[in-house]
C-alpha positions as CSV (number, residue, x, y, z in Angstrom):
1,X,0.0,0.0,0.0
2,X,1.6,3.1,-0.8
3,X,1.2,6.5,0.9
4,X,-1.6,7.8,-2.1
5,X,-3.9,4.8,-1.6
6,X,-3.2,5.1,2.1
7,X,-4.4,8.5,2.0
8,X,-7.4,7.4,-0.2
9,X,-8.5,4.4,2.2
10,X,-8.6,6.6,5.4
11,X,-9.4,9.5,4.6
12,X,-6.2,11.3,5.5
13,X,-6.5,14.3,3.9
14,X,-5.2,17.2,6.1
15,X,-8.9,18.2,7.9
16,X,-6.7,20.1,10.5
17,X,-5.9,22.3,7.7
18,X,-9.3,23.3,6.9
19,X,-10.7,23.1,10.1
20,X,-8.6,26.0,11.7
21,X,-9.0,28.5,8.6
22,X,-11.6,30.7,9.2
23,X,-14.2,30.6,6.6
24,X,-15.2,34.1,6.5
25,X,-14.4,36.1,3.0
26,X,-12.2,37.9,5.5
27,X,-10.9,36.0,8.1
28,X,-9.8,37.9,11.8
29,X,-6.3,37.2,12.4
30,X,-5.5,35.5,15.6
31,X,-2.8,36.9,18.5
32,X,0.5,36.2,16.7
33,X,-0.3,35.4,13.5
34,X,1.6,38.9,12.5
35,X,4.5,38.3,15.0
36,X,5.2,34.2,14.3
37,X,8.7,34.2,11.5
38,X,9.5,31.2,9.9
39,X,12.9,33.0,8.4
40,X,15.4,34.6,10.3
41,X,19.2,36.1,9.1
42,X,19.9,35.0,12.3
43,X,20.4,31.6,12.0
44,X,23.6,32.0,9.6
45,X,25.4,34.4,12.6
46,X,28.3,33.1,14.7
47,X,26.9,32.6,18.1
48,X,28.3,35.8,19.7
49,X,29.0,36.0,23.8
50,X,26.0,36.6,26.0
51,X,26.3,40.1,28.1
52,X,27.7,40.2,31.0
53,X,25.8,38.8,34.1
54,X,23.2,38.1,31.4
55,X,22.3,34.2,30.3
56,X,22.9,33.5,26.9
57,X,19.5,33.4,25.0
58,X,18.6,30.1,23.0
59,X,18.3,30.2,19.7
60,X,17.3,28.0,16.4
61,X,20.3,27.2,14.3
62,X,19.5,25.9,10.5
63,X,22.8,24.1,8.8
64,X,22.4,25.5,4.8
65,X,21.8,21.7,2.7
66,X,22.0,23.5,-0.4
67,X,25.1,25.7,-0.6
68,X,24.5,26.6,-3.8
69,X,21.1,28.0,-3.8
70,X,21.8,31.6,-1.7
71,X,20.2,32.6,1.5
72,X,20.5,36.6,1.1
73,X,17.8,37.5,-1.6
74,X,14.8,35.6,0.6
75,X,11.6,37.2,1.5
76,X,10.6,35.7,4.5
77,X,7.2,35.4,3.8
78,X,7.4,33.0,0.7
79,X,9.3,30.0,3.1
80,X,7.6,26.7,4.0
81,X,8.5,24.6,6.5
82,X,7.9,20.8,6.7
83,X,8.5,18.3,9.7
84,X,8.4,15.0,9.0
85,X,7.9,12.7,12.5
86,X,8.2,8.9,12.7
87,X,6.2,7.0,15.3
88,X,7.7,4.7,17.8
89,X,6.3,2.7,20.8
90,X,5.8,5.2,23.6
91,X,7.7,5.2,26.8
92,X,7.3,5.7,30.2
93,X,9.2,8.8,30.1
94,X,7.4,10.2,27.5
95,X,5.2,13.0,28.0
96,X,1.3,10.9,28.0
97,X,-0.4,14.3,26.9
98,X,2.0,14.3,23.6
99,X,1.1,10.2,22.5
100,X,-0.8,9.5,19.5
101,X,-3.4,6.5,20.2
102,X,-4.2,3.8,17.8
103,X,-7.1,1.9,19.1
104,X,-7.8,-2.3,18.4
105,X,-10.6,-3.0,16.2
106,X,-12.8,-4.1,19.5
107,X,-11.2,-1.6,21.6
108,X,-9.7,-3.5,24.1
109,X,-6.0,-3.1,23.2
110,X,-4.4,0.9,22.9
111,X,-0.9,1.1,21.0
112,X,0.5,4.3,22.2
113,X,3.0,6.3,19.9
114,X,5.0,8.7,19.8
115,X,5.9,11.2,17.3
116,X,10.1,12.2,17.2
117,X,11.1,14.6,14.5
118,X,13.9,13.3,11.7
119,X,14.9,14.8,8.9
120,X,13.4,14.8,5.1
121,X,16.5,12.7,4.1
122,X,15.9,9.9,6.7
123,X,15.4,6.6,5.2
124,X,12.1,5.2,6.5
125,X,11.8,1.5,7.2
126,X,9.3,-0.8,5.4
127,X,6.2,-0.6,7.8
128,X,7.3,2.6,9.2
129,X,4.7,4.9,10.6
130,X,5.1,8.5,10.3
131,X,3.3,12.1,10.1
132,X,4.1,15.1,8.1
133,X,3.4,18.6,9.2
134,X,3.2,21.6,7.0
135,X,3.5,25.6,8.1
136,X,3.0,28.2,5.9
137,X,4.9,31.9,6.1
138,X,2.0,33.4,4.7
139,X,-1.9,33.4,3.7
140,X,-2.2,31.0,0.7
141,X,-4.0,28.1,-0.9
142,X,-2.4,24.9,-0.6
143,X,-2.1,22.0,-3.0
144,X,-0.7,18.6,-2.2
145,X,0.6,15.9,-5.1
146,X,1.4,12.7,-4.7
147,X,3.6,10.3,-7.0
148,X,5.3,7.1,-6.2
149,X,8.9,7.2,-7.2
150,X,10.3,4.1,-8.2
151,X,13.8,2.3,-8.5
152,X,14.9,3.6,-11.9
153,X,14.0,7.3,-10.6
154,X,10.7,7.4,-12.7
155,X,7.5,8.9,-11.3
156,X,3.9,7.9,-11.0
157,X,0.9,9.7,-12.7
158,X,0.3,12.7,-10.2
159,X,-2.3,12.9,-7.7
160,X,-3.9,16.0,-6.1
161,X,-4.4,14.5,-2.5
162,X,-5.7,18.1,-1.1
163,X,-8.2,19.5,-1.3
164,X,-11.0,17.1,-1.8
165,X,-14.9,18.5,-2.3
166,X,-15.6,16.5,0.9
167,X,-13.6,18.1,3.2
168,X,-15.1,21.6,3.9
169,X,-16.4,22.0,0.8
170,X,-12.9,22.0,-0.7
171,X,-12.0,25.1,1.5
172,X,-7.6,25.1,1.3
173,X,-6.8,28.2,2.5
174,X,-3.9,28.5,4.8
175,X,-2.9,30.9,7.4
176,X,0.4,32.4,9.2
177,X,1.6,30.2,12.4
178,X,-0.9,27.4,12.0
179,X,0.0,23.9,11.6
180,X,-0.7,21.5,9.2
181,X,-0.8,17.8,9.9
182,X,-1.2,15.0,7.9
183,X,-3.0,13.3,8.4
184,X,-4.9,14.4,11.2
185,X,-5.2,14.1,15.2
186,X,-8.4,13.1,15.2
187,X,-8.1,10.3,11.6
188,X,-8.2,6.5,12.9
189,X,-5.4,5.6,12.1
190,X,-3.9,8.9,12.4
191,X,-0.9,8.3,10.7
192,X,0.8,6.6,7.4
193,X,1.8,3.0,7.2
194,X,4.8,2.8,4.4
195,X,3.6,-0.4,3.2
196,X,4.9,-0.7,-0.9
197,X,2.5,-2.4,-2.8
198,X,5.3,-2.9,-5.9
199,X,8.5,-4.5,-5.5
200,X,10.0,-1.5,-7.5
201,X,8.6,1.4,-5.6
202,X,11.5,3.2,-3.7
203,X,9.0,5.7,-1.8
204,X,6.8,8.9,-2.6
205,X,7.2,12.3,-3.5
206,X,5.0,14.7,-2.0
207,X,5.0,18.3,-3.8
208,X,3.8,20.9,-1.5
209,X,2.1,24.1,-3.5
210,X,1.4,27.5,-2.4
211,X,-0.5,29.7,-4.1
212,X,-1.6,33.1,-3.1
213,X,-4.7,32.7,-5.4
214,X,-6.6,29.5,-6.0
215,X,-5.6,27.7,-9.5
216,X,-8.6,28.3,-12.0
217,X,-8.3,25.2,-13.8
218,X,-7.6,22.8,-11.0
219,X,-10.7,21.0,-10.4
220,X,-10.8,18.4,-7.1
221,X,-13.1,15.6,-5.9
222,X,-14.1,13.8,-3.6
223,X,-11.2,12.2,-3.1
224,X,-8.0,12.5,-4.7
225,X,-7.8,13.6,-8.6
226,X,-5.0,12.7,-11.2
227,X,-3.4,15.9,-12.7
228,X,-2.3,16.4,-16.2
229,X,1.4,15.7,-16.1
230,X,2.2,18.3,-18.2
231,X,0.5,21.0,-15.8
232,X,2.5,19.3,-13.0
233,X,5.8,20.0,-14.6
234,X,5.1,23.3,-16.2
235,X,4.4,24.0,-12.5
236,X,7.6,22.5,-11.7
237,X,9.3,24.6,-13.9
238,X,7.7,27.7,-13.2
239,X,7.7,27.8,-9.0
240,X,9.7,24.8,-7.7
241,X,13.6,25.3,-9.6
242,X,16.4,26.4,-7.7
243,X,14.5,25.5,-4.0
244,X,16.7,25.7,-1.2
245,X,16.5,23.8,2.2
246,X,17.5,24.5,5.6
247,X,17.8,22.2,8.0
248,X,17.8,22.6,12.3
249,X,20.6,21.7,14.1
250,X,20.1,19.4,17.2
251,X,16.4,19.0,16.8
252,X,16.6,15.1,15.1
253,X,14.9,12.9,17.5
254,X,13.0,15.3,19.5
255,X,9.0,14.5,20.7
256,X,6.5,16.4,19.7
257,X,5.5,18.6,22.4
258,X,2.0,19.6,23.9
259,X,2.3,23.4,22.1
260,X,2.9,21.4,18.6
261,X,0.0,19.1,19.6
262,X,-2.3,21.7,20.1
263,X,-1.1,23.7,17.3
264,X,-2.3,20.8,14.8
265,X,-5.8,20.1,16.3
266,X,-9.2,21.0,15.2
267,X,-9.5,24.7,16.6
268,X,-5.6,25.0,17.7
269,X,-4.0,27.5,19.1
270,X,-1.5,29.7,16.6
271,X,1.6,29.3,17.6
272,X,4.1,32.1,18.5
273,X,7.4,33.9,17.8
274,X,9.4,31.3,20.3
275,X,7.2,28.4,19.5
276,X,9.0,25.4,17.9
277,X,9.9,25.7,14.6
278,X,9.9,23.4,11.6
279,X,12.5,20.5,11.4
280,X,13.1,21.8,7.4
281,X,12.5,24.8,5.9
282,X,12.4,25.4,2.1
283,X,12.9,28.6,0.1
284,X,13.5,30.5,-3.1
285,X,15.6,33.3,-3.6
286,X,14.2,36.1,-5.3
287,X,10.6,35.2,-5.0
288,X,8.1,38.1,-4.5
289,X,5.3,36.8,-1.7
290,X,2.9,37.5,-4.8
291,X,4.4,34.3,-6.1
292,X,3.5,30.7,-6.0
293,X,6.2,28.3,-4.4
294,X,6.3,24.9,-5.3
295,X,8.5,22.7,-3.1
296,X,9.4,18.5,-3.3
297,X,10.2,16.2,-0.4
298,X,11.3,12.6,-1.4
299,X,10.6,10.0,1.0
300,X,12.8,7.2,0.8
301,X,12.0,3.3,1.6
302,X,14.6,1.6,3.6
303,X,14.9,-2.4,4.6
304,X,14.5,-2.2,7.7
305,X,11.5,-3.5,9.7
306,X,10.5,-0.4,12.4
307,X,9.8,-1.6,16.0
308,X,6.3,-2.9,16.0
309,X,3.1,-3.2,19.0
């Protein structure tokens, strides 16, 4: 089963996302949305020495992935950020507000899970259960595509996966400091299984698309749609060259914490200036905010069998 038909079976399909966005024609911004960065210069300074008597302040430090792609012509507002969290068997020193439940079919057994961050480049084991979360730097419509990448680096036919007509009428607008999580908190299961269903399928690559208008021609469904490939690579072409990644220091591993919990369910909270930050963030040099951004992340299939409950 790959991560499309997973999506199609349950029903994953991001309702956190359209839950939280107001549905007004002109939506009241909540406290913080105006302060919350995703983009800092910041994080490419020397750490200099805290004042005297003073502590030294923490702060987020990104290592540059893609040296070649500059980080001095970025507008702020036109950077995505994606964390990508694989589940493993709870502990007892795990926070129990911040576990993910997965419920037996009579309801007499709960797996408890919980979500660590790793990064877009992490090979995931076969069976490996995992969540992706999405935060936009600015008010926008997003688009999600799916395609199964396979051995010989080919792609599968691509497949609109957000929005669908059932979900809030087809409502994708996002918002500044809310999160994004697929799939859902409240989904049954609420996470993917990475279970191939061919023996050449190497994993999936999910194309995250911001626009700051909805598309005209892209019409949705119920459930997921298959895109022309040619629109898919004009867009390609278009919005998603010369992307950039960043990627947080010291942050692999880390559980998802209550604020990040909250921030992804139905009605969240918006999450702040000093709020966590995305494990990855992606951007474009010399893109106006006015512009769509187009960005890729390729999840890999490993050999490995995760730990299982």
């Amino acid at each position: 089963m790959t991560m499309k038909s997973t999506v199609t079976a349950f029903g994953f399909l991001f309702l956190v996302a359209l839950c939280q966005v107001n549905t007004e024609a002109s939506p009241r911004l909540q406290d913080g949305e105006q302060t919350r960065k995703l983009w800092d210069s910041e994080f490419f300074k020397s750490k200099g020495k805290p004042a005297a008597g003073k502590p030294a302040a923490p702060r987020r430090r990104y290592r540059i992935v893609t040296p070649k792609i500059p980080v001095d012509r970025v507008d702020g507002e036109t950077v995505v950020g994606i964390t990508l969290w694989r589940l493993r068997p709870s502990t007892a020193a795990d926070d129990k507000q911040t576990r993910l439940l997965k419920h037996s079919k009579d309801n007499t057994k709960v797996a408890q899970w919980t979500p660590e961050r790793i990064s877009v480049d992490t090979p995931l084991a076969i069976g490996q259960r995992v969540r992706l979360s999405i935060e936009s730097a600015r008010t926008g419509y997003l688009y999600v595509i799916d395609r199964e990448l396979y051995a010989d680096g080919s792609l599968g036919e691509p497949h609109l996966i957000f929005p669908t007509t059932r979900l809030r009428g087809g409502n994708n607008r996002v918002t500044v400091g809310r999160i994004i999580d697929i799939p859902t908190q409240e989904d049954s299961p609420n996470y993917f299984n990475l279970l191939p269903d061919r023996a050449d399928l190497a994993g999936e690559v999910i194309s995250v698309l911001i626009t700051p208008q909805p598309l005209p021609d892209v019409k949705i469904g119920e459930d997921d749609v298959v895109l022309p490939k040619a629109d898919v690579e004009l867009w390609e072409q278009k919005w998603g060259t010369q992307v950039g990644r960043l990627e947080m220091e010291n942050s692999k591993g880390k559980a998802w914490t209550k604020e990040e919990k909250e921030a992804g369910a139905v009605n969240g909270h918006t999450l702040k200036p000093n709020s966590p930050a995305p494990q990855t963030l992606y951007y474009r040099p010399d893109t106006k905010n006015s512009d769509p951004l187009l960005v890729s992340v390729r999840l890999r299939y490993g050999n490995l069998k995760p730990p299982t409950r």
